[in-house]
N, C-alpha and C positions, 0 to 999 in steps of 0.2 A: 504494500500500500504506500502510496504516494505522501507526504507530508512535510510539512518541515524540517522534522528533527533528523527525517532519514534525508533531507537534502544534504544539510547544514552537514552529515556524518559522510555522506560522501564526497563533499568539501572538501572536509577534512582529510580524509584518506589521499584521496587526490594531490591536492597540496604539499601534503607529508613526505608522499611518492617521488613528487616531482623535485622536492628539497632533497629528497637522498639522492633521486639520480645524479644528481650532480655531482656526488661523490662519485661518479664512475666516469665521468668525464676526463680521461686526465690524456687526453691521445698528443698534448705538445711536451712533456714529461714525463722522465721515467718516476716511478713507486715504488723505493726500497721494500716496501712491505705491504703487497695487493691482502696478502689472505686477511692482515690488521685490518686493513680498511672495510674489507667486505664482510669479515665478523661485523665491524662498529655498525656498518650497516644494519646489517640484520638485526643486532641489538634495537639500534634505535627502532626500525618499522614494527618492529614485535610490539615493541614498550610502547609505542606511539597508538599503532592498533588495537592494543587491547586497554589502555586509557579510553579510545575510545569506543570500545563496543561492549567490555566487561561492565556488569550495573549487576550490583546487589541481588541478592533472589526476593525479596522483602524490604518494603519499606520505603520509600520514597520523603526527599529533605522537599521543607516549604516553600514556596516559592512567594507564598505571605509570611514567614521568618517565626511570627510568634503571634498569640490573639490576643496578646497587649501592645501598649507602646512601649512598656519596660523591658521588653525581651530582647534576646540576640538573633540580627537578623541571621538566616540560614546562610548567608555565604562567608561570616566568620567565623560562626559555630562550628567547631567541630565534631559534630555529632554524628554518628553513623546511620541513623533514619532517624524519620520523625513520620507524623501522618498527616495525611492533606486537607488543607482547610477548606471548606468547599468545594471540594473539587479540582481545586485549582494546583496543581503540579510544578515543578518543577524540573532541570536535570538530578538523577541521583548521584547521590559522593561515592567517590569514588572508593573504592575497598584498599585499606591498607596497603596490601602486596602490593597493590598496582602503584602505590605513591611510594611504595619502597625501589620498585623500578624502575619509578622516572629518573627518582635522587642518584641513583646509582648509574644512568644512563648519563647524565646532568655533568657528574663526577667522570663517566671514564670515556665518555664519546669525543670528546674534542683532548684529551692527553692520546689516545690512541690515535686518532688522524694524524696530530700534530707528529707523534712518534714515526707512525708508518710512510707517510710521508717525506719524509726527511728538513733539515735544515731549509733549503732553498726552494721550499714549493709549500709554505704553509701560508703563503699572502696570496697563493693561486684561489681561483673561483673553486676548482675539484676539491681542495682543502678547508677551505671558508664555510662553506656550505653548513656546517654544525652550528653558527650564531644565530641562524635563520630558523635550523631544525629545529636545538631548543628549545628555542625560543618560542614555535608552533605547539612543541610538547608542552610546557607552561601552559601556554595558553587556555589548550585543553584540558589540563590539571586545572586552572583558575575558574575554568565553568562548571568542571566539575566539583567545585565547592569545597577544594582544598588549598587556601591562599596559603597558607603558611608552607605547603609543601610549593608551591607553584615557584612563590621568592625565596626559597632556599633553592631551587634549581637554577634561579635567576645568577641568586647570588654564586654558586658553585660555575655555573658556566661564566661568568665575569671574571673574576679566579683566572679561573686557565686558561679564557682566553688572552686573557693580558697577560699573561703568565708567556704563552708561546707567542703571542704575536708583538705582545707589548703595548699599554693603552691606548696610544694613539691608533695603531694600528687594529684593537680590535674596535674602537669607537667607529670607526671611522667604515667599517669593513661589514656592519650587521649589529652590534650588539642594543647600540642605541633603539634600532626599529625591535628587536627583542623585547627591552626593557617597555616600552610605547604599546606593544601587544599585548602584553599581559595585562600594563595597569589601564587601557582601555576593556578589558575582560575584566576585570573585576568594576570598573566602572558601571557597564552593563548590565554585569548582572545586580550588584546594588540594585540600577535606577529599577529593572525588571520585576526585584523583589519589594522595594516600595509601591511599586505598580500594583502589582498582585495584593500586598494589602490592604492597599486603596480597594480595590475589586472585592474582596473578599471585606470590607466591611460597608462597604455600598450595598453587597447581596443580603448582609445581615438587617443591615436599614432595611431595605425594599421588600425582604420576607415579613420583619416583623409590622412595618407600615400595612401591607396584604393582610398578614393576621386580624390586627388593628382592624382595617377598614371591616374584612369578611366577620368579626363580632360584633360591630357596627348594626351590617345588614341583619344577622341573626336576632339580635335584640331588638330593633326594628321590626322585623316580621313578628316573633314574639308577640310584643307590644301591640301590634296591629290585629294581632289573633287573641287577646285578649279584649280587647278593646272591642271587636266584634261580640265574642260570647256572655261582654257583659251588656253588649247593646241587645242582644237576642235574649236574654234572660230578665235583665231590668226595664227595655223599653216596655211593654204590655205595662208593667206595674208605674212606671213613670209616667205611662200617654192617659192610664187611669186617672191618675193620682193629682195633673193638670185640668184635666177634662171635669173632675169634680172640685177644684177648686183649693184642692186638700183635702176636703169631706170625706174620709174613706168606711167603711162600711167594718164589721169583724171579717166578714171574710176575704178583704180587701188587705187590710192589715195583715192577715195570714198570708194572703201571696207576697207580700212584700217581705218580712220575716223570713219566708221558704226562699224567695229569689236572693235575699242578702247570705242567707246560709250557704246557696248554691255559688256563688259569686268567691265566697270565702273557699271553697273546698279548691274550687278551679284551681284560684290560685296559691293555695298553701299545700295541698295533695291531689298533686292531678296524676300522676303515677300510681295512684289509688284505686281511681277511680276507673268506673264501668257503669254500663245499662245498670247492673243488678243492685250494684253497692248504690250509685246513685240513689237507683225507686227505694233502697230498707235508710238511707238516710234522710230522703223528704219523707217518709213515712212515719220513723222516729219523731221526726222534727212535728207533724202534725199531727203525735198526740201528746205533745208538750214536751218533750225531752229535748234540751240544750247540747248540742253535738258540735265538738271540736274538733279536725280533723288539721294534721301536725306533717308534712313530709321532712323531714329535715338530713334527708341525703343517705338516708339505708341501703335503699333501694337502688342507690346507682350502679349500674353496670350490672342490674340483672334483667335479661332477654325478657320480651316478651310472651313466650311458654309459662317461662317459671312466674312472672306478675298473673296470668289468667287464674293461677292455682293459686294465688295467696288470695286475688280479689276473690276468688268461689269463697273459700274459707272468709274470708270477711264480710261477704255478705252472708252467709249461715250464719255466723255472731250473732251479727245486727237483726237477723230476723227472729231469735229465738230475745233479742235482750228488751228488760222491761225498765232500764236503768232509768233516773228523772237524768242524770248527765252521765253523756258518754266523751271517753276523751281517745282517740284514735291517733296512735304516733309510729312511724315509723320508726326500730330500734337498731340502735350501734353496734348488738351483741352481735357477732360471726352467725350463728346459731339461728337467731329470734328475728322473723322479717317484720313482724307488727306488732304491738301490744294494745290490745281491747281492754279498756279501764271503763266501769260503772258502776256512779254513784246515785246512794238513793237518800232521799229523808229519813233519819230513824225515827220511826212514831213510839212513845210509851219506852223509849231505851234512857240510859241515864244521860242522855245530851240531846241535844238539837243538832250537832255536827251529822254531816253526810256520813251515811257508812258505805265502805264498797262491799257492793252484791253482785257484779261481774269481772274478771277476771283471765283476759284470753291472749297466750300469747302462740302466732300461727308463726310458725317454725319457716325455714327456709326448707324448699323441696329437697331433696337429695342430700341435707349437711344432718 
């Protein structure tokens, strides 16, 4: 598959390639020592190669660095994975071994030219060629989010090459555009990685704003379907209640009572409720018994199966109870889906206090 990262890695390859051939160039000069040179070769395209195609089996560095502003960003961290913020990726660090090869490539690639080579042919292009190689090698080392190893290759190739050429001679020859390479690569990837958590805390904005908005809309609809069921439950008792003046009748009163009772359950146990539970609760209600109905979040996260069997059993309660107050709550215990509390007047007991005379508590199905 076509993409980026596999362009950018044939680039690279390419590049690298074309930097070593030029170690093989040497047709106006003899080479004390071809096999040196054609080892150093080999060395560096292996090292060079598997920089860039070896990546971790697990794990992948941030390319948002950290999900604060206190943290270190990933291209100076040295961490061997982390996990990705959003989605948003980066290259991964490179594996030890592979930064232990570079160093060592850094270290013996440009003494070995310079050796095999001889005295008078280390200012040639065939010989030179390692300031540029290097220097590519960093590079790649530096995106892959090991700067400390990248400038100690820097620094190790500076070394020798001034070492064998002399510093005019290697400034002047390659090392400067080396040096220019990497610290634009790590420039990069910086600016990349503040990018990224830029991106990566915009996405969190514009999720949580979505949230935001979409309970908005929920509460809204809500509101709006309430605001209906008490128009459909209280208008008749309202259009009455204007139409006479306020004048209302006893049995006028009763539907207004029954409609505020109704009005009350929607909204404090609507997860309660049903056809059946509703009719034993106006029922109640119309021969005098004060009925209080409580949801206070028991019931959350149980299916609709298992609410059909607590509402049966709740309305069996209600139909069998004679209580003057019933108090109806949904319970906290793991166990207990409802508790049926009713109280009556004690007649001829040593108090006037309510006594409870029902007592029901309907279990969860299956616990």
């Amino acid at each position: 598959m076509i993409s980026v990262k596999n362009v950018l890695m044939l680039l690279a390859v390419a590049f690298t390639a074309y930097l070593a051939a030029r170690g093989l160039w040497w047709t106006t000069s003899d080479v004390p020592q071809p096999l040196i040179v054609v080892a150093a070769l080999a060395l560096y395209l292996v090292t060079t190669w598997l920089c860039v195609f070896w990546e971790p089996t697990s794990g992948y560095v941030l390319s948002a660095g950290a999900t604060d502003e206190s943290a270190i960003p990933a291209p100076v961290a040295e961490t061997e994975s982390q996990t990705p913020i959003d989605g948003i990726r980066g290259p991964r660090s490179l594996p030890p071994l592979a930064q232990v090869l570079a160093l060592a490539c850094a270290a013996i690639v440009p003494s070995a030219i310079a050796l095999a080579v001889g005295p008078g042919n280390r200012t040639e292009p065939f010989a030179t060629w390692y300031l540029g190689g290097i220097g590519a090698l960093m590079t790649i080392v530096m995106v892959r989010r090991r700067p400390w190893t990248a400038w100690s290759g820097i620094a190790l190739l500076t070394v020798a090459s001034m070492a064998w050429m002399g510093p005019l001679g290697a400034l002047s020859l390659g090392l400067v555009g080396s040096v220019v390479w990497v610290a634009c690569a790590q420039l990069l990837v910086l600016s990349m990685d503040r990018a990224a958590r830029d991106t990566s805390r915009l996405t969190r904005l514009q999720r949580a704003a979505s949230a935001w908005q979409t309970s908005q809309v929920v509460r809204q609809r809500e509101r709006r379907v309430q605001v209906q069921k008490a128009l459909a439950v209280a208008g008749p008792v309202l259009t009455r209640t204007v139409a006479h003046a306020g004048h209302l009748t006893d049995a006028d009163r009763l539907e207004a009572r029954l409609a505020e009772g109704r009005l009350r359950d929607e909204m404090r146990g609507p997860r309660l409720l049903d056809d059946d539970v509703r009719a034993e609760l106006e029922r109640a209600r119309r021969r005098g018994a004060n009925v209080t109905v409580l949801d206070e979040g028991g019931l959350d996260g149980v299916d609709e199966e298992t609410l059909s069997v607590i509402r049966a059993q709740l309305a069996e309660t209600l139909r069998s109870a004679s209580s003057d107050r019933l108090y109806i709550r949904t319970s906290p215990d793991a166990r207990i889906a409802v508790t049926v509390v009713g109280r009556s007047m004690s007649v001829g007991g040593p108090s006037d206090e309510d006594a409870v005379d029902l007592w029901r508590e309907i279990p969860h199905p299956g616990r």
